[in-house]
C-alpha positions in Angstrom: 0.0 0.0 0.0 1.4 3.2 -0.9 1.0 5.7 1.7 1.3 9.8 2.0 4.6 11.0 2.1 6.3 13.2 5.0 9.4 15.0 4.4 11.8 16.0 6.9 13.6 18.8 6.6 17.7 19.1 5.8 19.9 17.1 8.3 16.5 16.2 10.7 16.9 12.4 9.3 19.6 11.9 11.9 16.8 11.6 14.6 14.7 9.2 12.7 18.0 7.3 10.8 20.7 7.2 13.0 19.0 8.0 17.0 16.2 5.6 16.2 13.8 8.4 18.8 10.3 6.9 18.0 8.8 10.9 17.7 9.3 13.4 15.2 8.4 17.0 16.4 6.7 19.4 14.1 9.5 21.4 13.9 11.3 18.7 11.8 8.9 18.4 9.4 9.2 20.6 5.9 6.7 19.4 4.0 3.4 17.3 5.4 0.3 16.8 3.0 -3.2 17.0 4.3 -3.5 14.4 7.0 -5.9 13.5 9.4 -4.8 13.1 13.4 -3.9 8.9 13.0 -3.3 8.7 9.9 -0.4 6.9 8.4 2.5 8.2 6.2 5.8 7.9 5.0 8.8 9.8 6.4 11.8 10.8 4.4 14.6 12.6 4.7 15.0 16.0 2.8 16.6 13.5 -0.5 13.6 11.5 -0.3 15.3 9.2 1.2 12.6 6.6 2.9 13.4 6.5 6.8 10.3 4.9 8.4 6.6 4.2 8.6 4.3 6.4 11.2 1.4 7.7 12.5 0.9 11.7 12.8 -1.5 14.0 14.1 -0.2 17.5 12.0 -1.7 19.6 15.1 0.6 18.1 17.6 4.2 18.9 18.6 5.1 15.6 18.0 3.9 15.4 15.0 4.4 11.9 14.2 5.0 8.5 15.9 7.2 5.7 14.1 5.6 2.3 14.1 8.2 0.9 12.0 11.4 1.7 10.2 10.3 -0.7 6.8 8.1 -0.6 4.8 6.4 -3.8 5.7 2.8 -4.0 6.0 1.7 -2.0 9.3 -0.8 -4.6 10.3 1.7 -7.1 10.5 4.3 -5.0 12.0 1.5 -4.2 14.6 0.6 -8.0 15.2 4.4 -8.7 15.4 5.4 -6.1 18.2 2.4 -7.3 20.4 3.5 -11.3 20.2 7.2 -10.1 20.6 6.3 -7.8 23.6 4.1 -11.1 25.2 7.0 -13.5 24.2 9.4 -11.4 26.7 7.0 -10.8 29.4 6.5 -15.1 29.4 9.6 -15.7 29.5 11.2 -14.0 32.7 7.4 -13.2 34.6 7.4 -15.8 37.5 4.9 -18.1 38.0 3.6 -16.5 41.5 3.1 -13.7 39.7 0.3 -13.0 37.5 0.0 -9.2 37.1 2.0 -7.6 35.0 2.8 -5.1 32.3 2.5 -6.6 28.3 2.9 -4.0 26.3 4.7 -0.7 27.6 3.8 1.6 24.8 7.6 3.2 23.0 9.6 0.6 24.7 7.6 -2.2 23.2 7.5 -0.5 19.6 4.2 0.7 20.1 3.4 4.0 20.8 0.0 5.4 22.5 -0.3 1.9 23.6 -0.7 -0.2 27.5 -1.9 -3.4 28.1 -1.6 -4.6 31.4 -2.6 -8.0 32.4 -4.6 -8.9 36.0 -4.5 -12.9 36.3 -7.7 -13.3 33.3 -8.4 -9.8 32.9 -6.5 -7.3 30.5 -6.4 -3.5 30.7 -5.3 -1.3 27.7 -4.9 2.2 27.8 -5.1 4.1 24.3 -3.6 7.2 24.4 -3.3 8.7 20.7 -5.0 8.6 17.7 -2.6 6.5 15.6 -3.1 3.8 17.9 -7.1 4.7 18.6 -7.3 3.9 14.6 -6.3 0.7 14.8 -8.0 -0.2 18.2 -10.3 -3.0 16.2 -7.3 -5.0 14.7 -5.1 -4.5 18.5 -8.3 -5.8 20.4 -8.3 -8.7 18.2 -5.0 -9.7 18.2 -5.1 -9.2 22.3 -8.6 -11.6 22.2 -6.1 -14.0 19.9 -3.2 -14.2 21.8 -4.1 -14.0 25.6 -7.9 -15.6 25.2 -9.1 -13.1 28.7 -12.1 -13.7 30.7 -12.4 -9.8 29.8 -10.3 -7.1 28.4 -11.4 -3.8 29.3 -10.2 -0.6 28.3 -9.3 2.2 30.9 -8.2 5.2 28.3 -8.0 8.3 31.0 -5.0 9.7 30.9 -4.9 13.4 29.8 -2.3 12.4 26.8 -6.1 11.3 24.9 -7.2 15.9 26.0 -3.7 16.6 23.6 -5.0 14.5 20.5 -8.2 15.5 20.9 -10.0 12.6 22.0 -12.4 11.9 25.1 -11.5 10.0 27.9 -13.7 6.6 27.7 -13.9 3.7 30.2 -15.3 0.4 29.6 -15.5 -3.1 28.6 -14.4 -4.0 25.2 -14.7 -7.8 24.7 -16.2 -10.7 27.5 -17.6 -9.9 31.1 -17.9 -6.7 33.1 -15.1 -7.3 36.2 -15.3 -5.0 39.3 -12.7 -6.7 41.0 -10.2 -9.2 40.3 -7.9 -11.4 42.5 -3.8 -11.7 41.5 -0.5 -12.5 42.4 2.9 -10.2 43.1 5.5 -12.5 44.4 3.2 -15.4 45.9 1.7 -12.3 47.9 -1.9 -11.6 47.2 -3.7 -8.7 46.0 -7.5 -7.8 45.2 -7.3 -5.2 42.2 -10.0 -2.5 41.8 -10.4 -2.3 37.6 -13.1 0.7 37.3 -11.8 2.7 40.7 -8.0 2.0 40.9 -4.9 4.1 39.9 -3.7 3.7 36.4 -4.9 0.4 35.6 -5.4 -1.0 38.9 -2.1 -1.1 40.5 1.1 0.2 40.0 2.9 -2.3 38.7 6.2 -0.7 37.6 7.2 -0.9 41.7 7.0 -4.5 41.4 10.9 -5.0 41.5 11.0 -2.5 44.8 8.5 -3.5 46.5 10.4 -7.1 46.4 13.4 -5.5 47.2 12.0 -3.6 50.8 10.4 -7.1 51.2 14.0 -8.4 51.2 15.2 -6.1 54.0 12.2 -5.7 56.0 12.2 -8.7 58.7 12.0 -7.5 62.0 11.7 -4.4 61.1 8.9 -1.6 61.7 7.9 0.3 58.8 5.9 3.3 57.8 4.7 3.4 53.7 3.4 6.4 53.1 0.9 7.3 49.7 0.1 3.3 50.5 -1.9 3.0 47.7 -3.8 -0.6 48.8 -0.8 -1.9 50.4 2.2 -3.0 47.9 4.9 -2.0 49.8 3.4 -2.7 53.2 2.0 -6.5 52.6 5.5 -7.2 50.9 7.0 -6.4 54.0 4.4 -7.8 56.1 5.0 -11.2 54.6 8.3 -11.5 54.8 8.5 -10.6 58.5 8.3 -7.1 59.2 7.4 -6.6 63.1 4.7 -3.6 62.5 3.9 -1.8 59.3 1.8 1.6 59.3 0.2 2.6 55.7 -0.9 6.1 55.2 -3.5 7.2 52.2 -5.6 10.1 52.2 -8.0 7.8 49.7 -10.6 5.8 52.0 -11.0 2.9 49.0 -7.4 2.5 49.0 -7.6 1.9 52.7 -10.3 -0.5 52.7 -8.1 -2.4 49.5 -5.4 -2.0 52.0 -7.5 -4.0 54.9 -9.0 -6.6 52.8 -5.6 -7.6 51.4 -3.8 -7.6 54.3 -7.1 -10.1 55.9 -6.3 -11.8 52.2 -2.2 -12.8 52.9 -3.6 -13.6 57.0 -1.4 -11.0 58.5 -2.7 -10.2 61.9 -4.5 -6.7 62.0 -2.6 -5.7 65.0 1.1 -5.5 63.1 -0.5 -3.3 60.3 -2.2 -0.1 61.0 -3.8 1.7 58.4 -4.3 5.5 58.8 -6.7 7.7 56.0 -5.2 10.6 56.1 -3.3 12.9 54.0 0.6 12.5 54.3 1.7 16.0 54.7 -0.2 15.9 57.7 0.4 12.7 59.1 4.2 13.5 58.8 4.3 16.9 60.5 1.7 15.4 63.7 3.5 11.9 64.1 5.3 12.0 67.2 6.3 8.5 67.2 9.2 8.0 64.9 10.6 4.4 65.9 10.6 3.6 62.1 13.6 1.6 60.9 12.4 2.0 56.7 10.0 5.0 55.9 8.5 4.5 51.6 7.9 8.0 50.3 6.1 6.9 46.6 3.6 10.0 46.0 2.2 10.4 43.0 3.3 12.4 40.0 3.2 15.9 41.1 4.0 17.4 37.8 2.0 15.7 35.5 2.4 19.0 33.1 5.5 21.0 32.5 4.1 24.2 34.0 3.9 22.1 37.8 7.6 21.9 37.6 8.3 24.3 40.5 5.6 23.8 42.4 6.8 19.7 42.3 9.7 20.7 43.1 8.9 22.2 46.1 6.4 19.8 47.3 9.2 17.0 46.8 11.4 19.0 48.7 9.0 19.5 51.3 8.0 16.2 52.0 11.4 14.4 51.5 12.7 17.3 54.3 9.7 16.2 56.8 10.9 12.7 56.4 14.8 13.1 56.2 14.5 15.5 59.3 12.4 13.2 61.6 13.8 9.6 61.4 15.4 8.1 63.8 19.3 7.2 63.0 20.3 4.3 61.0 16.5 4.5 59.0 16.5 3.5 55.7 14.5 6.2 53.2 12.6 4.5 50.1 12.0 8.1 48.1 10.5 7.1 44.9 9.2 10.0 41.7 6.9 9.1 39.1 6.6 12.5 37.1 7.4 12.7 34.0 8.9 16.2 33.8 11.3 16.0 36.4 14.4 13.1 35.1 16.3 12.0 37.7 19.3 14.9 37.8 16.7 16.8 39.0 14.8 14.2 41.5 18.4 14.3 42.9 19.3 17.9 43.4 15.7 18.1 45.3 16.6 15.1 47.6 20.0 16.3 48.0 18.2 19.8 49.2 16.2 17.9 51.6 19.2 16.4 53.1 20.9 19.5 53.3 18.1 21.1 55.0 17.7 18.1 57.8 21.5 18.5 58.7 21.8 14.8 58.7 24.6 12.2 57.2 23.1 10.9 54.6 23.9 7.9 52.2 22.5 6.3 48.6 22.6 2.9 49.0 20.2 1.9 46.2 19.3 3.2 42.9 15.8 2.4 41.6 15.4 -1.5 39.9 13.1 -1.4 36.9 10.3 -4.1 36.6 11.3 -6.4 33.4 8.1 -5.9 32.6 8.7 -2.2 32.0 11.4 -2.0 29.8 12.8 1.5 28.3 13.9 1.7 24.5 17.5 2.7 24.5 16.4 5.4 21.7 13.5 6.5 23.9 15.0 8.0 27.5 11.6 9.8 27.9 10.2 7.0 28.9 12.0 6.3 32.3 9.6 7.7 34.0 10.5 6.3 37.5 13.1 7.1 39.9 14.3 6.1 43.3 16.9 6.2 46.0 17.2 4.1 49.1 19.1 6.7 51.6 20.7 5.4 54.9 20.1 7.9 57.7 22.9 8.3 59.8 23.6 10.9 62.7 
């Protein structure tokens, strides 16, 4: 099929040719035919050279998103990426765990694309118009491949605002599923689908939450922006003394509850306080803690919140840093976007210097396999952390 053809301008191709990025930005662009937001075209360089196969919406700053550098047939290419992605995912995935990321959009080739999987269930999240176009043919290759009791799409992210498309909810194929019941690690966990963050849990902590489990025996911990528990039931089952969870959100307390009833951890080593963290941090007077979790979420989840992040990280990583007791270990984790890790690091080193303390990294953050990052794509790790001994 022949498709419309997008010319970049002189010396852009290096992006596309060489650097492999998966976006090409409208300023790149000197000549574009009339396109409609999804459609797909051919990019070339300024000697019509042919560089790769995209989609593009001609309103956007990234004007176009490559799904493949041939000119293979994009249906193909499409079907290809998603049995590849699953392939990877089935092959290092454990078996006690059955929740997990199986197609992370760039990384996986597929931009504007998330499927996540919960035990029977999948989740997608569409977030552009390329890949809202061919929705129909990813559904069915999903149905295909994975055979769900239900796959269900949860497209609200404000990425769909930007292409111009309205946020939608819903069931796509098979039954309607409230809740569903999965494994992380052999521990248990009851997923919310319509009222949970992101998809229904956050599963790119996966690796950390592991990782706290590993040093948490004996220990009492505080996890605070607990979500429904990740952090605290991993350390609750592998032998934490006492565990206390703070979330302002009252269903992510009650999720909280029921799993910890779910992996029969006594209610008396895990208390669970609804409350918002800011406050709970500057009222507590008991700070016997020996590991504190700070994993907000994003607080810049636009450019223009960049200083006013910045300052609530600050804030709340100076509360914490400030108030533990010596020889804590700090679990300070960012999701946002707009602030890479340089900067997640100048703000925790301004904590630090504000609490006066001896301070140490001792961890970097450990990506879930599951949520790989395209060498040619650093915008899309996302995630940061740094595990800080508190000293004197």
């Amino acid at each position: 099929m022949n498709y419309p053809k997008v010319i970049l301008k002189p010396g852009k191709e290096k992006s596309v040719r060489t650097n492999r990025h998966p976006w090409i930005f409208s300023g790149a662009i000197d000549r574009m035919p009339s396109l409609q937001p999804g459609d797909i075209a051919d990019v070339y360089s300024h000697t019509l050279e042919f560089l790769a196969r995209a989609y593009v919406h001609p309103e956007n700053s990234i004007a176009a998103r490559i799904i493949s550098f041939t000119t293979e047939d994009v249906f193909e290419v499409i079907k290809d990426k998603i049995e590849r992605a699953a392939r990877l995912r089935a092959a290092y995935i454990p078996s006690n765990t059955t929740c997990y990321r199986v197609i992370n959009a760039e990384a996986d080739g597929l931009p504007g694309l998330i499927v996540d999987r919960y035990a029977d269930v999948l989740v997608m999240q569409v977030s552009t118009c390329g890949m809202e176009k061919v929705k129909e043919f990813i559904v069915k290759t999903l149905l295909a491949l994975f055979s769900p009791r239900s796959l269900i799409e949860k497209s609200m992210s404000s990425a769909r605002s930007q292409e111009g498309l309205d946020l939608y909810q819903g069931v796509v194929a098979g039954e309607p599923v409230d809740e569903v019941l999965v494994e992380e690690e052999g521990i248990s966990f009851f997923v919310s689908i319509p009222d949970g963050q992101k998809t229904g849990l956050f599963l790119d902590h996966r690796e950390m939450r592991k990782y706290i489990g590993s040093l948490a025996k004996g220990k009492k911990v505080l996890n605070c922006f607990s979500y429904t528990g990740g952090f605290s039931l991993h350390a609750l089952c592998n032998g934490a003394e006492h565990v206390t969870s703070v979330d302002i959100s009252e269903t992510a307390c009650r999720y909280a509850k029921k799993n910890t009833y779910q992996n029969h951890i006594p209610s008396d080593r895990h208390r669970i306080v609804c409350e918002d963290v800011f406050e709970f941090l500057g009222n507590e007077k008991q700070w016997d803690y020996d590991i504190v979790i700070i994993d907000p979420p994003a607080f810049a989840k636009k450019r223009k919140d960049i200083d006013s992040a910045t300052i609530g990280y600050r804030k709340l990583n100076s509360l914490v840093l400030s108030k533990v007791k010596q020889g804590a270990l700090v679990l300070t984790s960012s999701c946002s976007y707009y602030i890479d890790s340089h900067a997640f690091g100048r703000i925790v080193f301004q904590a630090g210097s504000e609490s006066q303390r001896d301070i140490r990294i001792i961890q970097h953050h450990i990506s879930a396999l599951d949520h790989p990052v395209s060498l040619y794509h650093p915008e899309g790790d996302y995630l940061k952390s740094l595990l800080l001994f508190v000293g004197i």
